[in-house]
PDB file of N, CA, C, O and CB in Angstrom:
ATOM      1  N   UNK A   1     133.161 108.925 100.084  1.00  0.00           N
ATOM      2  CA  UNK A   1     132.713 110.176  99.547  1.00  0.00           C
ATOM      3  C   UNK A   1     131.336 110.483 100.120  1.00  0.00           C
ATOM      4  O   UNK A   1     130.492 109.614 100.337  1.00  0.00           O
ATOM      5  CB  UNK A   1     132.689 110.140  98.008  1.00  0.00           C
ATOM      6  N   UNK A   2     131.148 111.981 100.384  1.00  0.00           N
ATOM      7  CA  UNK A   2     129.908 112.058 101.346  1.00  0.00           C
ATOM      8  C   UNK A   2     129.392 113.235 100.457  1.00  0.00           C
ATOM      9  O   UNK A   2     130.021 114.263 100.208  1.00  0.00           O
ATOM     10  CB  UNK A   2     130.182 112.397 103.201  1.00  0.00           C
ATOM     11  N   UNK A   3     127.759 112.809  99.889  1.00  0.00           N
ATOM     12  CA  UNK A   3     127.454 114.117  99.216  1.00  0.00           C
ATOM     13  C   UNK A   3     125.720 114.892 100.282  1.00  0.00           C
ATOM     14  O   UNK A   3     124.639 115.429 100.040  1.00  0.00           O
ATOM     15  CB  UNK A   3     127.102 113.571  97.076  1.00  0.00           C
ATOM     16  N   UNK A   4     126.291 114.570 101.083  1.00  0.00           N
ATOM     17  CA  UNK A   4     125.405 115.336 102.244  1.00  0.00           C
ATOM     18  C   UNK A   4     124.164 115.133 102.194  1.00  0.00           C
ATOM     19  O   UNK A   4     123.675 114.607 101.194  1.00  0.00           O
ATOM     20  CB  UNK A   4     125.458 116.747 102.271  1.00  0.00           C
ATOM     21  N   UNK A   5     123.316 115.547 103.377  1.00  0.00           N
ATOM     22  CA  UNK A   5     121.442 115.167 103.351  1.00  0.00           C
ATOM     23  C   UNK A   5     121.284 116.326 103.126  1.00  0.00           C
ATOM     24  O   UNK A   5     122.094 117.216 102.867  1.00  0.00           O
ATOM     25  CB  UNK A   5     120.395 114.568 104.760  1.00  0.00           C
ATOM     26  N   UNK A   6     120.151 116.325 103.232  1.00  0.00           N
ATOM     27  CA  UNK A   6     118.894 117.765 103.454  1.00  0.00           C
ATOM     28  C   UNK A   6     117.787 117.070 104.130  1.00  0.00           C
ATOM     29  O   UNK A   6     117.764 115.851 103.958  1.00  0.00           O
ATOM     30  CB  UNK A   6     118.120 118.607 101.776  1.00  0.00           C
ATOM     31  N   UNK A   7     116.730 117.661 104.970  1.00  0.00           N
ATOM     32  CA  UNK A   7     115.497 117.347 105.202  1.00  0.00           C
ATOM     33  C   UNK A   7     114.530 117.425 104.255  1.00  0.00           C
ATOM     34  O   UNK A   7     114.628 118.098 103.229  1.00  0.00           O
ATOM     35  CB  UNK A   7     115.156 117.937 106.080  1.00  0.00           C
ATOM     36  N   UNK A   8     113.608 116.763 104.562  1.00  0.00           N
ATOM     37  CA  UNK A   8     112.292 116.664 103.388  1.00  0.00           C
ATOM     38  C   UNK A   8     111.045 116.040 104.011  1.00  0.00           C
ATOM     39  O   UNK A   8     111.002 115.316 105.006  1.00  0.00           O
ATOM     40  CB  UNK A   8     112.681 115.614 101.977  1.00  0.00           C
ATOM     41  N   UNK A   9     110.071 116.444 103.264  1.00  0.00           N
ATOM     42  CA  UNK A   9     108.683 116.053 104.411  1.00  0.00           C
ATOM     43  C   UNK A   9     108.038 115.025 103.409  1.00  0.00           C
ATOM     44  O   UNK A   9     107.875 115.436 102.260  1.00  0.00           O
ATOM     45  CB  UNK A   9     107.328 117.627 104.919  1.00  0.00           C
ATOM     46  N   UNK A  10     107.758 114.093 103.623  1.00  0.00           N
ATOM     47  CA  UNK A  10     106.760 112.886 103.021  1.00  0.00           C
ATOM     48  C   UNK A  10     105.145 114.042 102.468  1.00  0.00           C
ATOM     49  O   UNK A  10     104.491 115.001 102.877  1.00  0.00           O
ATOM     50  CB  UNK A  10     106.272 111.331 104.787  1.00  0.00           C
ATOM     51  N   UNK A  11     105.212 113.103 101.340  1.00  0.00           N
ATOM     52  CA  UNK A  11     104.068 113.794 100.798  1.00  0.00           C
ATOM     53  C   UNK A  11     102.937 113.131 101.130  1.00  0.00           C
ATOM     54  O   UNK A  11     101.862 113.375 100.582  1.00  0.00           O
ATOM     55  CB  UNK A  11     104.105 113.967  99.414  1.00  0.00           C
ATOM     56  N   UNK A  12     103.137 111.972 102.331  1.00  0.00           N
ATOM     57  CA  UNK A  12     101.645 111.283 101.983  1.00  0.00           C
ATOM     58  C   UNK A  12     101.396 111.752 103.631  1.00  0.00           C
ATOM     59  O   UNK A  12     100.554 112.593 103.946  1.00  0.00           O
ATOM     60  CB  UNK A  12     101.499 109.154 101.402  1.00  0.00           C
ATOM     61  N   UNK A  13     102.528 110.859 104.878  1.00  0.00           N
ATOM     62  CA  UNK A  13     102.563 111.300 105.785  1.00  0.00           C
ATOM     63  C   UNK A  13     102.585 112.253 106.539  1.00  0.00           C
ATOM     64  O   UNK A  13     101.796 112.364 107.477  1.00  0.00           O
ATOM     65  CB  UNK A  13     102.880 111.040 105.878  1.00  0.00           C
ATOM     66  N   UNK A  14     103.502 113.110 106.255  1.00  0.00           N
ATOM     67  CA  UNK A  14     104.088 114.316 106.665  1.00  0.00           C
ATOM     68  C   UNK A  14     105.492 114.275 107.192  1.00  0.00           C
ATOM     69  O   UNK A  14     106.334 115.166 107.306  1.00  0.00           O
ATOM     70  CB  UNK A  14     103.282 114.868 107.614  1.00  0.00           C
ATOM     71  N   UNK A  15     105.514 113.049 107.470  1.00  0.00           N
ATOM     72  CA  UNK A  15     106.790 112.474 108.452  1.00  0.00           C
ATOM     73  C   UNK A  15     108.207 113.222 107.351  1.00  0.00           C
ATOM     74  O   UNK A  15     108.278 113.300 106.125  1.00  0.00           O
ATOM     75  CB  UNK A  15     106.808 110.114 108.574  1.00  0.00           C
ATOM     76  N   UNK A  16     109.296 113.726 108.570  1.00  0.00           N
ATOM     77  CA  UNK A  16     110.316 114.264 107.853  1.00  0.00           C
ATOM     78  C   UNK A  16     111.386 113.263 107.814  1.00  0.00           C
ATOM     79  O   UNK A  16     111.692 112.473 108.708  1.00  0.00           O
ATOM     80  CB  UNK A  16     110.747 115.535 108.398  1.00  0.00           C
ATOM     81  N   UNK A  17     112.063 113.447 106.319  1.00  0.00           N
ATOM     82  CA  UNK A  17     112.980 112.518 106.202  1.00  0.00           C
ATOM     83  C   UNK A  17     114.235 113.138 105.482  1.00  0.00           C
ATOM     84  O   UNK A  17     114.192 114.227 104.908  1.00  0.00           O
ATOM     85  CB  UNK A  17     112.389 111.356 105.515  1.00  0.00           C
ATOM     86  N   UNK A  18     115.362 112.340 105.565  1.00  0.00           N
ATOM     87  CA  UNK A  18     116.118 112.717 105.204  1.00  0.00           C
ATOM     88  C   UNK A  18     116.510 112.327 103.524  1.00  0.00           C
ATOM     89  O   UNK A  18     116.268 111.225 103.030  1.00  0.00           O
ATOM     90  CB  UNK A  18     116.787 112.486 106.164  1.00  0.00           C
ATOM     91  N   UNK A  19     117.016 113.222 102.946  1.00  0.00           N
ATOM     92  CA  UNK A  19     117.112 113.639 101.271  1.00  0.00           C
ATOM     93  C   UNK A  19     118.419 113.375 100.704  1.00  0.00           C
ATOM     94  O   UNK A  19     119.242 114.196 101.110  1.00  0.00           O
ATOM     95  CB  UNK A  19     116.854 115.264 100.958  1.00  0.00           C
ATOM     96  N   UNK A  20     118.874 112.553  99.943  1.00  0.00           N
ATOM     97  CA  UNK A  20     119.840 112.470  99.849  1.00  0.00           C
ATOM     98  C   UNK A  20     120.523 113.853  98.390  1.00  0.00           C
ATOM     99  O   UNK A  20     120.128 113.980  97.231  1.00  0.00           O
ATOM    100  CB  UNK A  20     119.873 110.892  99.773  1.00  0.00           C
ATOM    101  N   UNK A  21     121.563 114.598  99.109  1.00  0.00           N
ATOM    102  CA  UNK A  21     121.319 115.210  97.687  1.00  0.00           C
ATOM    103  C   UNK A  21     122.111 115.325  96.557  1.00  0.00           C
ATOM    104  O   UNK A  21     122.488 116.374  96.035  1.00  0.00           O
ATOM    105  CB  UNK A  21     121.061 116.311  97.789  1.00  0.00           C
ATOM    106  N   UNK A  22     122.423 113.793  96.083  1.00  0.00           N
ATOM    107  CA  UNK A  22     122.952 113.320  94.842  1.00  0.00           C
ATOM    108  C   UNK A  22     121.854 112.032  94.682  1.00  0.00           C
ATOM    109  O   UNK A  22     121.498 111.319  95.620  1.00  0.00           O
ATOM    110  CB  UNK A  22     124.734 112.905  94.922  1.00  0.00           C
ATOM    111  N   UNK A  23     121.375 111.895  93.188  1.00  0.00           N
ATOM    112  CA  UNK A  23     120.769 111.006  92.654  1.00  0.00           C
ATOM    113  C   UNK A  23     119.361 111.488  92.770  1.00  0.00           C
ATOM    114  O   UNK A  23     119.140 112.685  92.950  1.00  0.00           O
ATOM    115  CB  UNK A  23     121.096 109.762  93.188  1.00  0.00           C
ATOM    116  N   UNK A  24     118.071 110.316  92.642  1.00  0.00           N
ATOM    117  CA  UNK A  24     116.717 111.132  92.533  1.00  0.00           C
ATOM    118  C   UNK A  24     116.528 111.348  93.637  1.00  0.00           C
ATOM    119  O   UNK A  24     116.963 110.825  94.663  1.00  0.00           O
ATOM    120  CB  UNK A  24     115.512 110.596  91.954  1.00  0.00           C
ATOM    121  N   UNK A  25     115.550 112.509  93.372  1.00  0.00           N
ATOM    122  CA  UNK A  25     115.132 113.144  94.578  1.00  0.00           C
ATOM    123  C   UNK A  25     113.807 111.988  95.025  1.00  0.00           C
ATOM    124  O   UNK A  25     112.897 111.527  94.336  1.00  0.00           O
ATOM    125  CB  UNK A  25     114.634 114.952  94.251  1.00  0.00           C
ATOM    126  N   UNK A  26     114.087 111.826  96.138  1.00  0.00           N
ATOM    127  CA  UNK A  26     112.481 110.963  96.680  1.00  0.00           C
ATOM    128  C   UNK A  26     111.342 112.000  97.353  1.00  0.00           C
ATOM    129  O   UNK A  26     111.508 112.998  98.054  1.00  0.00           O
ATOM    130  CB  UNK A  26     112.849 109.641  98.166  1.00  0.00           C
ATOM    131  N   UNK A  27     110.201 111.401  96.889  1.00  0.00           N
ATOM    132  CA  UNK A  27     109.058 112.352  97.541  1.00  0.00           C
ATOM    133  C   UNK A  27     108.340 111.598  99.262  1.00  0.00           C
ATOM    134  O   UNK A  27     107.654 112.076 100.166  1.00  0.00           O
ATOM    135  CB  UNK A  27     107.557 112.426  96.081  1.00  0.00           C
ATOM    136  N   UNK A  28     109.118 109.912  98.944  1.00  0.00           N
ATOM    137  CA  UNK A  28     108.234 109.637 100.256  1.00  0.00           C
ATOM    138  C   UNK A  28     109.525 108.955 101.069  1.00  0.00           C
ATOM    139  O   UNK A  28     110.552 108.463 100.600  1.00  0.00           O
ATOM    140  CB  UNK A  28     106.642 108.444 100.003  1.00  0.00           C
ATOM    141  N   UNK A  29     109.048 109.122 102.626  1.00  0.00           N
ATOM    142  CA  UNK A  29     109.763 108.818 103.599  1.00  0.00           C
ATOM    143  C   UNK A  29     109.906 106.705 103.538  1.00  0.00           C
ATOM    144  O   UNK A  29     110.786 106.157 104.203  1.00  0.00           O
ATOM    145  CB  UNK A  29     108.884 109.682 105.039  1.00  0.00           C
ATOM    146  N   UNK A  30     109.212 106.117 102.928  1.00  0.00           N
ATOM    147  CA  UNK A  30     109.376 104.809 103.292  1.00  0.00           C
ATOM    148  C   UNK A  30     108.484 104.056 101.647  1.00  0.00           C
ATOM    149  O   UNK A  30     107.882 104.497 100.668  1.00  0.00           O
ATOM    150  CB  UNK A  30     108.537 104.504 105.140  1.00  0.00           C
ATOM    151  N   UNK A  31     108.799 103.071 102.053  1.00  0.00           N
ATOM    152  CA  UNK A  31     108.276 101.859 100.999  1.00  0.00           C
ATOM    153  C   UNK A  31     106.538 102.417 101.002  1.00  0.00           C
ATOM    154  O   UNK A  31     105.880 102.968 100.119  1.00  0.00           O
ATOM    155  CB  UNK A  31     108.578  99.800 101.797  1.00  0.00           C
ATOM    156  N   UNK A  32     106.173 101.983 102.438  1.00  0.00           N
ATOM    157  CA  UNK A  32     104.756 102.246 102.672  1.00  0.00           C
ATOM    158  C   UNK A  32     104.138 102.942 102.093  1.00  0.00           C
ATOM    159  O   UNK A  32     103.263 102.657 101.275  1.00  0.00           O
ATOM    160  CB  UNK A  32     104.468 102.582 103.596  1.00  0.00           C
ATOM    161  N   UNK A  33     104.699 104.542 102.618  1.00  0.00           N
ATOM    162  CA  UNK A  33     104.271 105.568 102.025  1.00  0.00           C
ATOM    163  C   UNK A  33     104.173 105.349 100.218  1.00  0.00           C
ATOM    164  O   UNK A  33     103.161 105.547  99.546  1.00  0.00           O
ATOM    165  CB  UNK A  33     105.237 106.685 102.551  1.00  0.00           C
ATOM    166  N   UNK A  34     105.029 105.060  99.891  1.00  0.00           N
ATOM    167  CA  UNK A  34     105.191 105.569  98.170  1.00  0.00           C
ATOM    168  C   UNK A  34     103.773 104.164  97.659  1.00  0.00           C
ATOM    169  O   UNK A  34     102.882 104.484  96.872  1.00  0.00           O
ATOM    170  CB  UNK A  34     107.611 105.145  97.181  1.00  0.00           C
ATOM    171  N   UNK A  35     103.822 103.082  98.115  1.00  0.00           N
ATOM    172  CA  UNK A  35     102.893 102.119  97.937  1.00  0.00           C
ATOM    173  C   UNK A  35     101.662 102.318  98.388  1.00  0.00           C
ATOM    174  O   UNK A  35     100.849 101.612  97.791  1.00  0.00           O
ATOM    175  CB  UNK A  35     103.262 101.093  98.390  1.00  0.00           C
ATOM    176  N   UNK A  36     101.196 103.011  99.219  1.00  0.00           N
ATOM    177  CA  UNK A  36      99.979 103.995  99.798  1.00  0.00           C
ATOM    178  C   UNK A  36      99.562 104.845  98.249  1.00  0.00           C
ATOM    179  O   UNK A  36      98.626 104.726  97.459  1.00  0.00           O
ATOM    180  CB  UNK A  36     100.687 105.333 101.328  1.00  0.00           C
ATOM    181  N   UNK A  37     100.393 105.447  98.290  1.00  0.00           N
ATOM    182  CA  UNK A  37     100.105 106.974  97.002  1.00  0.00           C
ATOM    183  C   UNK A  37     100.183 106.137  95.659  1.00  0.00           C
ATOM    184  O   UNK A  37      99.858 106.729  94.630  1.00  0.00           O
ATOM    185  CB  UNK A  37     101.722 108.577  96.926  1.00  0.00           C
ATOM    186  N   UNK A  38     100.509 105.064  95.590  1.00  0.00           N
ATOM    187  CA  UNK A  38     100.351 103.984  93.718  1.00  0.00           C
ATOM    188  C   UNK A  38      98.794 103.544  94.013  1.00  0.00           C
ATOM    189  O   UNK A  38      98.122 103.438  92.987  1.00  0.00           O
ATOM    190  CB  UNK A  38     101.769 101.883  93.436  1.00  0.00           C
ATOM    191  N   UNK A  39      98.264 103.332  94.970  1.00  0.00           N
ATOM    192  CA  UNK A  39      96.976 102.395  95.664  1.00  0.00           C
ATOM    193  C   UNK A  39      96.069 103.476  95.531  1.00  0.00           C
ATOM    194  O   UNK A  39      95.138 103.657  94.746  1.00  0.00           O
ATOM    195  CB  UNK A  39      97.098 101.744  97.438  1.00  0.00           C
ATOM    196  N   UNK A  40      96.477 104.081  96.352  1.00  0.00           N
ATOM    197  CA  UNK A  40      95.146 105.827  96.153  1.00  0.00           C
ATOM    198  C   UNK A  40      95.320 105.844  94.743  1.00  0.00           C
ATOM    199  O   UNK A  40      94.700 104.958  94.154  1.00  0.00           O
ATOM    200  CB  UNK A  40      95.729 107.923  96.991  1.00  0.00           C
ATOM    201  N   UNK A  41      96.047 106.672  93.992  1.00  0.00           N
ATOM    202  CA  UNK A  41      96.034 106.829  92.795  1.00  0.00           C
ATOM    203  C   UNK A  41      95.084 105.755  91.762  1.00  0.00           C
ATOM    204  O   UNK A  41      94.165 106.039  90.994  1.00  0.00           O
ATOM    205  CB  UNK A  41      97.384 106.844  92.579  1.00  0.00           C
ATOM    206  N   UNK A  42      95.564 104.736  92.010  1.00  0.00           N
ATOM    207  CA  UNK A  42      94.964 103.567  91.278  1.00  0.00           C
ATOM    208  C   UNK A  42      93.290 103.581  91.575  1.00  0.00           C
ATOM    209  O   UNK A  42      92.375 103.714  90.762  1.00  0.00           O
ATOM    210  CB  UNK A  42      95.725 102.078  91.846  1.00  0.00           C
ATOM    211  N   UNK A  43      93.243 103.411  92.910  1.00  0.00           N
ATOM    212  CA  UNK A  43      91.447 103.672  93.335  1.00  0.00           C
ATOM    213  C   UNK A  43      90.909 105.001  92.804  1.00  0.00           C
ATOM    214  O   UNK A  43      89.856 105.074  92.170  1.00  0.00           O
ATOM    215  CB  UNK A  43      91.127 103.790  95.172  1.00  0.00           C
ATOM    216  N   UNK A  44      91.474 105.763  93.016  1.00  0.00           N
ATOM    217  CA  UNK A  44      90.804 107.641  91.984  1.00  0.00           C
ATOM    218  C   UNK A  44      90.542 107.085  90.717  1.00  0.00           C
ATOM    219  O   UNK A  44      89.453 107.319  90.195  1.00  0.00           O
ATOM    220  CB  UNK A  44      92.286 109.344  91.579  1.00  0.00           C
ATOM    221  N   UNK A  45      91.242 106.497  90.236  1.00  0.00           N
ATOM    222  CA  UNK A  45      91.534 106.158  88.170  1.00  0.00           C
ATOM    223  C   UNK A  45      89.934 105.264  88.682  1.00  0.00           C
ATOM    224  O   UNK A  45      88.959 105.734  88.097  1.00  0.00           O
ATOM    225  CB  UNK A  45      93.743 104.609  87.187  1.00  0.00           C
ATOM    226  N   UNK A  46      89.612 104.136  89.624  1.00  0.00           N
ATOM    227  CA  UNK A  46      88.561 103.235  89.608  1.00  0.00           C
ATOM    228  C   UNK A  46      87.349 104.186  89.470  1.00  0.00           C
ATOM    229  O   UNK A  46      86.706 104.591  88.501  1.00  0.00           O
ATOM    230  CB  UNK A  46      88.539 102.283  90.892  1.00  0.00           C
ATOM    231  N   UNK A  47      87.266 104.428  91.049  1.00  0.00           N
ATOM    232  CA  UNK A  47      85.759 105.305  91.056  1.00  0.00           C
ATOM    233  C   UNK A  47      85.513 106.100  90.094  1.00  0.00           C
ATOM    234  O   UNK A  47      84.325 106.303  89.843  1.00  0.00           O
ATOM    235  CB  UNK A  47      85.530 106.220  92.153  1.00  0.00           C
ATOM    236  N   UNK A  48      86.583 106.803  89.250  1.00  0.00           N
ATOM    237  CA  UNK A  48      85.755 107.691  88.346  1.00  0.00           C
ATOM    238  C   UNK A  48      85.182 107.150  87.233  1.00  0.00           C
ATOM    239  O   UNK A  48      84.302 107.867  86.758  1.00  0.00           O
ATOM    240  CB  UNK A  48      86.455 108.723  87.876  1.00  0.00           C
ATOM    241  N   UNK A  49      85.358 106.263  86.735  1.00  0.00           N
ATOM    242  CA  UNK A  49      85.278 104.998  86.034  1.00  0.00           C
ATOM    243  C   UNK A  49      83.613 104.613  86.175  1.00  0.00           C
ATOM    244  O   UNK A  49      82.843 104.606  85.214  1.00  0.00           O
ATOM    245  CB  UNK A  49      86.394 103.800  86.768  1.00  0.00           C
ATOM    246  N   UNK A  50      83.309 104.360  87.298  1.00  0.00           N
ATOM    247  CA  UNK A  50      82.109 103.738  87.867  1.00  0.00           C
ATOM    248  C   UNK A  50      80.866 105.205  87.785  1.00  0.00           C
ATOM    249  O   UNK A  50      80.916 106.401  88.076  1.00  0.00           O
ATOM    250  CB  UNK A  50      82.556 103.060  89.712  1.00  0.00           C
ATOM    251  N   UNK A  51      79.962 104.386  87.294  1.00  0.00           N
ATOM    252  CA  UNK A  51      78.984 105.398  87.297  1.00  0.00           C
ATOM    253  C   UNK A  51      77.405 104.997  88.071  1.00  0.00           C
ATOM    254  O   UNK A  51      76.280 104.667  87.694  1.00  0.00           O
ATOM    255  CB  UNK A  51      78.825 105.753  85.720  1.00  0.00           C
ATOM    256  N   UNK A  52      78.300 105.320  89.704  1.00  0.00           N
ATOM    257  CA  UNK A  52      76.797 104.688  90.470  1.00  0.00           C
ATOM    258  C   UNK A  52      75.901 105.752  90.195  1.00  0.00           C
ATOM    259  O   UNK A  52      76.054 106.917  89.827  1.00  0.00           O
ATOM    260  CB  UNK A  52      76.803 104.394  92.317  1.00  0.00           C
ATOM    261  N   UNK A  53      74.580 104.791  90.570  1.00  0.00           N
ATOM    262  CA  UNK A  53      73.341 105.580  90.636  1.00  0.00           C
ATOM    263  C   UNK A  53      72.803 105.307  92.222  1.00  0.00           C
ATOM    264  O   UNK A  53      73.099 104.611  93.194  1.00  0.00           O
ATOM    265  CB  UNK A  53      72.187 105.051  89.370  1.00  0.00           C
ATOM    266  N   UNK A  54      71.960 106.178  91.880  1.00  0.00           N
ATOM    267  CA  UNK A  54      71.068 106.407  93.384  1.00  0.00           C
ATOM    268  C   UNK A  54      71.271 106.332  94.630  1.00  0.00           C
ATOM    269  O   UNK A  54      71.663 107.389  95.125  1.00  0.00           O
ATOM    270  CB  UNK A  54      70.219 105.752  93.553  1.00  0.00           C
ATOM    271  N   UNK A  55      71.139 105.382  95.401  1.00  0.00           N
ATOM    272  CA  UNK A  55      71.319 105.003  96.734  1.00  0.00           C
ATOM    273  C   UNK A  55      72.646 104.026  96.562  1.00  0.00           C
ATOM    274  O   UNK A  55      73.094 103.340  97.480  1.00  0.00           O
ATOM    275  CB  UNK A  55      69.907 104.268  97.395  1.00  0.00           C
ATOM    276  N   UNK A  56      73.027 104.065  95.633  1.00  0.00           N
ATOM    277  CA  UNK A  56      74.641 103.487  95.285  1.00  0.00           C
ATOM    278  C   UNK A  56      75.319 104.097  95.090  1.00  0.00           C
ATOM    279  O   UNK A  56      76.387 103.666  94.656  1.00  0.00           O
ATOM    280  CB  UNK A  56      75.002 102.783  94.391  1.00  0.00           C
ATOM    281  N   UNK A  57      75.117 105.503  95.292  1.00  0.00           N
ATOM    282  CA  UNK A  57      76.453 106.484  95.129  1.00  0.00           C
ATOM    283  C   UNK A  57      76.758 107.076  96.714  1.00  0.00           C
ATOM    284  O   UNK A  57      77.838 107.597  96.993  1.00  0.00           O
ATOM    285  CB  UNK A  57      76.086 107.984  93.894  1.00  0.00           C
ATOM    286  N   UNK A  58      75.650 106.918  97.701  1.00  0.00           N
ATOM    287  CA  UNK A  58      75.355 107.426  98.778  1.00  0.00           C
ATOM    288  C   UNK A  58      76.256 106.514  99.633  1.00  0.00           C
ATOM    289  O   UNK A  58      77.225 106.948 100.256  1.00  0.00           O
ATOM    290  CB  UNK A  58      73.876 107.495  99.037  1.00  0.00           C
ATOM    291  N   UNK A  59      75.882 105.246  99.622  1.00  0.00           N
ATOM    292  CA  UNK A  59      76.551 104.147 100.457  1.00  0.00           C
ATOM    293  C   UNK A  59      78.020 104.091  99.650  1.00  0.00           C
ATOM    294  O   UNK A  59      78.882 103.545 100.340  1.00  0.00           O
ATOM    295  CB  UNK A  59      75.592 102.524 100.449  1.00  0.00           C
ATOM    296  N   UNK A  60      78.365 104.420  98.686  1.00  0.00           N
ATOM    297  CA  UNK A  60      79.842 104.172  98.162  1.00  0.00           C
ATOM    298  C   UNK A  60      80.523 105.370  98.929  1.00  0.00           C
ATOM    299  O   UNK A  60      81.596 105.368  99.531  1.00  0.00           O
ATOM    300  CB  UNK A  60      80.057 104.253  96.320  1.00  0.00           C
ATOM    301  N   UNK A  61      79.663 106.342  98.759  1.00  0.00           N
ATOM    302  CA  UNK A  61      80.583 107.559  99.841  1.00  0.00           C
ATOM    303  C   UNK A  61      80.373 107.272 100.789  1.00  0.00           C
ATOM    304  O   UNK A  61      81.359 107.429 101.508  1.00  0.00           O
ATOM    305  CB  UNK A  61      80.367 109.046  99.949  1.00  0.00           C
ATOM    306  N   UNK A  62      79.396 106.816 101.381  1.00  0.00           N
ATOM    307  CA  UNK A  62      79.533 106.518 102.543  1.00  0.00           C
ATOM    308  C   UNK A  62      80.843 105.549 103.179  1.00  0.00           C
ATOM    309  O   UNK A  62      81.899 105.980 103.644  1.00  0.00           O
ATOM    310  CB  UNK A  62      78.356 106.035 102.709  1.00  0.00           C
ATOM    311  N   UNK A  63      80.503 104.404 103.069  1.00  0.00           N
ATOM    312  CA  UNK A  63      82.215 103.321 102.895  1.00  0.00           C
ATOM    313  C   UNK A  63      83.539 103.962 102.630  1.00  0.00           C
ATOM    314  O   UNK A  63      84.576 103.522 103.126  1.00  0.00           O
ATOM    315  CB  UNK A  63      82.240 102.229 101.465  1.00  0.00           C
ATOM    316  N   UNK A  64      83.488 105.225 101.679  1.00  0.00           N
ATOM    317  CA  UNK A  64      84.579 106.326 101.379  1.00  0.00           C
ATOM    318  C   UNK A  64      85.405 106.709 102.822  1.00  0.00           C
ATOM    319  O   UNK A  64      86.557 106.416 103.141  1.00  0.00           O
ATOM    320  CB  UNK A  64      83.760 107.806 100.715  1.00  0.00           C
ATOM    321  N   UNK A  65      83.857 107.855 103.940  1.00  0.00           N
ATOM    322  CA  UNK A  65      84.169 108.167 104.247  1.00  0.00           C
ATOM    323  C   UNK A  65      84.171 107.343 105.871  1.00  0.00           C
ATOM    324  O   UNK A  65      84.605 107.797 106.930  1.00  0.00           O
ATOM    325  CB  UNK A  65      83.903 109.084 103.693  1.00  0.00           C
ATOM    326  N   UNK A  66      83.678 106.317 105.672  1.00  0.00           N
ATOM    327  CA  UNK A  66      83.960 105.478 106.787  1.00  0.00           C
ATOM    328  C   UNK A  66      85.497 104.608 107.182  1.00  0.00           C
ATOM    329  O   UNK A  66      85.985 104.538 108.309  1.00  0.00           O
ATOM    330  CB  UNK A  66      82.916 104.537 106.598  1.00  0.00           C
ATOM    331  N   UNK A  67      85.996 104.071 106.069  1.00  0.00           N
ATOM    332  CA  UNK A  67      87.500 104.165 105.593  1.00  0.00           C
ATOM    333  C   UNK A  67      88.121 105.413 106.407  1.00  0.00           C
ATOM    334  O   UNK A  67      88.407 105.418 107.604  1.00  0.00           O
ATOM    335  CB  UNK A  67      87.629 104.429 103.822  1.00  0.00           C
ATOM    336  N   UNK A  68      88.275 106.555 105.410  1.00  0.00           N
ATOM    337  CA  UNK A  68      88.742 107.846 105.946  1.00  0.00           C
ATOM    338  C   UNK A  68      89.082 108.134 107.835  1.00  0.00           C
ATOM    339  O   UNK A  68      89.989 108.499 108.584  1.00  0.00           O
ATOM    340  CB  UNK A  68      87.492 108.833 105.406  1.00  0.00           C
ATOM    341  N   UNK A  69      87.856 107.738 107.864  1.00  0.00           N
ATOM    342  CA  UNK A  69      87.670 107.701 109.387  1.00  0.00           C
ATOM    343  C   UNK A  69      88.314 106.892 110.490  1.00  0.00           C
ATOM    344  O   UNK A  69      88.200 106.994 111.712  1.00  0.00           O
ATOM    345  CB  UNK A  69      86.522 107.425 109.554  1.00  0.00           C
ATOM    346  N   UNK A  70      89.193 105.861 109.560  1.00  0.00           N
ATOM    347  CA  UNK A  70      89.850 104.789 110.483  1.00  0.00           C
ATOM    348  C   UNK A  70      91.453 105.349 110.600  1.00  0.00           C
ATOM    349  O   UNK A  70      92.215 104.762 111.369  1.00  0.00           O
ATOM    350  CB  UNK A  70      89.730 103.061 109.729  1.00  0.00           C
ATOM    351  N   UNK A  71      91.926 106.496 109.811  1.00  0.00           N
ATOM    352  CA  UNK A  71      92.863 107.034 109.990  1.00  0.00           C
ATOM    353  C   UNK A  71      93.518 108.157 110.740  1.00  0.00           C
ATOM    354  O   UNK A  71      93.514 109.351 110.439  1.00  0.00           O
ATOM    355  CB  UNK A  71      92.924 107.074 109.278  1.00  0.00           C
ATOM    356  N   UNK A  72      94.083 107.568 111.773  1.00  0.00           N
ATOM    357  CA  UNK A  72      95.216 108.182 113.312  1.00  0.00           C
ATOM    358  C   UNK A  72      95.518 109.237 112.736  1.00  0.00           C
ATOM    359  O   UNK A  72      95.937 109.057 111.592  1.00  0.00           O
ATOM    360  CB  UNK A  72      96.850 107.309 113.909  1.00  0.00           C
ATOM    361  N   UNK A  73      95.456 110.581 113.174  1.00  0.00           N
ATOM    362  CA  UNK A  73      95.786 111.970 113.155  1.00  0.00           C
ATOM    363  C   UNK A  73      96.642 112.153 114.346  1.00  0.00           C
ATOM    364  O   UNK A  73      96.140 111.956 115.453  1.00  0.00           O
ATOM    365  CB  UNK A  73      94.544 112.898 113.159  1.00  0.00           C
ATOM    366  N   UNK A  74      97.927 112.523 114.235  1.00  0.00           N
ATOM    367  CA  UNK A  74      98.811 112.200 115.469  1.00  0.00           C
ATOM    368  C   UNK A  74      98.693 113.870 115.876  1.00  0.00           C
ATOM    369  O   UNK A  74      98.758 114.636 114.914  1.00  0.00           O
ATOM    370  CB  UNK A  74     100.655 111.407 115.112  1.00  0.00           C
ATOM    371  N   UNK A  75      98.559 114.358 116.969  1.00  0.00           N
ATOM    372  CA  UNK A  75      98.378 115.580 117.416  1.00  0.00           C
ATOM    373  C   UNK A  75     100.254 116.357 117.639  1.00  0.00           C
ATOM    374  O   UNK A  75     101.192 115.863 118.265  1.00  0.00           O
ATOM    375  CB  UNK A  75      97.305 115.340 118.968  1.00  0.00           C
ATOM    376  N   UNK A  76     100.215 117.512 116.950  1.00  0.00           N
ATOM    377  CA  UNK A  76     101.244 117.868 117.331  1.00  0.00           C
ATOM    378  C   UNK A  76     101.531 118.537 118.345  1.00  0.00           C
ATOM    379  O   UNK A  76     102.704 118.821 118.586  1.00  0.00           O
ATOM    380  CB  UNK A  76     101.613 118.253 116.656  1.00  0.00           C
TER     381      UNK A  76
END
């Protein structure tokens, strides 16, 4: 019995995947992805939590956006 695909775009990646369309709907293309978006999530719930001061809020964004920065933007 064949209940057909659809396409669908990863919410973390972008990467398109295929949808199955009987049962739940998935939002991410792979394990990775969906374990990426529990990890982010989980770190947002941290930092807001934390209440740096001074030159400890500067270097925490900083490390933020140094992180950020290690991530491949594939050119389309």
């Amino acid at each position: 019995m064949c209940f057909g695909t659809e396409k669908d775009i990863c919410k973390v990646c972008g990467n398109s995947f295929e949808q199955k369309l009987k049962g739940r709907t998935r939002e991410y293309c792979s394990d990775d992805c969906k374990d990426f978006n529990k990890f982010k999530e989980a770190l947002e719930r941290k930092i807001l939590k934390i209440n740096f001061q001074g030159k400890y809020s500067s270097q925490a964004k900083g490390d933020l956006f140094a992180i950020a920065n290690l991530i491949k933007i594939k050119k389309l």
